[in-house]
C-alpha positions in Angstrom: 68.3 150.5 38.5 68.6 147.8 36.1 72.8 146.8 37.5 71.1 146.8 41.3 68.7 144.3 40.0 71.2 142.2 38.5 73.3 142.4 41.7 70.4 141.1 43.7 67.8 143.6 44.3 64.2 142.9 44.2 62.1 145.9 42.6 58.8 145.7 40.7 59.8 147.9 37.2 57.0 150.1 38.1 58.3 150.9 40.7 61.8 152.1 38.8 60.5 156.0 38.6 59.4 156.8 42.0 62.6 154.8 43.4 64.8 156.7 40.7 63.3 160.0 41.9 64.2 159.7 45.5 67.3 158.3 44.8 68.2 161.6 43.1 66.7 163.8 45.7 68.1 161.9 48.4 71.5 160.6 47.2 71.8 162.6 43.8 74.5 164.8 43.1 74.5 168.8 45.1 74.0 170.3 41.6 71.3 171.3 39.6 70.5 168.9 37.1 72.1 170.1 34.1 74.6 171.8 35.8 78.5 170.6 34.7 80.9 169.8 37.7 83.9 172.3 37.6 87.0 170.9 36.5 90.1 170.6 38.8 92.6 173.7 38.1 95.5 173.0 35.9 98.3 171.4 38.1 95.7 171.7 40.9 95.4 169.5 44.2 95.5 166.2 43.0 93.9 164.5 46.7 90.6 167.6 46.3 90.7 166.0 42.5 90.5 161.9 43.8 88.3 162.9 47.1 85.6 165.0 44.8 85.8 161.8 42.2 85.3 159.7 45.3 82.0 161.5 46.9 80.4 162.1 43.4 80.5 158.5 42.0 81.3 156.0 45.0 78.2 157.5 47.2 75.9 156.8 44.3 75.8 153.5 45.6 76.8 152.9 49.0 78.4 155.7 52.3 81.9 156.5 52.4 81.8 154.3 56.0 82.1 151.4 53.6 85.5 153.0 51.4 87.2 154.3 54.8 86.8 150.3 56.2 89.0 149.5 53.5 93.6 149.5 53.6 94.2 148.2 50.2 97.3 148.7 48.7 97.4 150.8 45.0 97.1 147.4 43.1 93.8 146.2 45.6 92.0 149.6 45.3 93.2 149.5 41.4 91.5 145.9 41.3 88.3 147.4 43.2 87.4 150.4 41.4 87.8 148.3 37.9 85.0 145.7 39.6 83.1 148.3 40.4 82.7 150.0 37.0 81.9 146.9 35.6 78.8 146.6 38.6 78.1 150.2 36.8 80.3 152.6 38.8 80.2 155.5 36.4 83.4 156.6 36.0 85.6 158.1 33.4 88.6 156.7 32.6 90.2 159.5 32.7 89.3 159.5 36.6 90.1 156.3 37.5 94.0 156.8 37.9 93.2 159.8 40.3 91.2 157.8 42.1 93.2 155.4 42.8 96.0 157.5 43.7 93.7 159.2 46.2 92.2 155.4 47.9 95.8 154.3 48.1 97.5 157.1 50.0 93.9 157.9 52.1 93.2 154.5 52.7 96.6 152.4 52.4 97.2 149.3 54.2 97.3 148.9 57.9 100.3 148.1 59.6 
């Protein structure tokens, strides 16, 4: 709540939990809370890897309509993801690579 108001939005703090909750019922992760994503398989799909990275942490803020408008090259969607972590994207950095990998070849530049 607190990086949307900075980027612009105009809620009354006392409003924070009942927004918050229906954020999470609406918008929240498919898991039980508590509930620990499963890891990738060793040498496993790399694309199921950067597309489950993708719908678990872009979606908490806006619809994939918005990420599939975009044809940046590797460097563009590289650039993007890093602004977005510092709007409060949370995303490991161990993720970030595979995400990228996955934006640029799903989403690369039109021609």
């Amino acid at each position: 709540m607190a990086s949307m108001v900075s980027n612009g939005a105009q809620v009354d703090t006392k409003d924070y939990p009942v927004l918050v909750d229906y954020l999470v019922k609406n918008f929240g992760p498919a898991r039980p809370a508590g509930q620990q994503a499963a890891a990738p398989a060793a040498g496993g799909n790399s694309d199921g890897a950067g597309k489950k990275i993708l719908e678990d942490t872009c979606t908490a803020c806006h619809d994939l309509d918005l990420v599939s408008d975009q044809h940046l090259s590797k460097a563009e969607w590289q650039s993007l993801v890093v602004s977005m972590v510092a709007k409060g994207a949370s995303l490991a950095d161990k993720d970030t690579p595979v995400l990228v990998e996955y934006l640029a070849k799903t989403y690369p530049p039109k021609k």
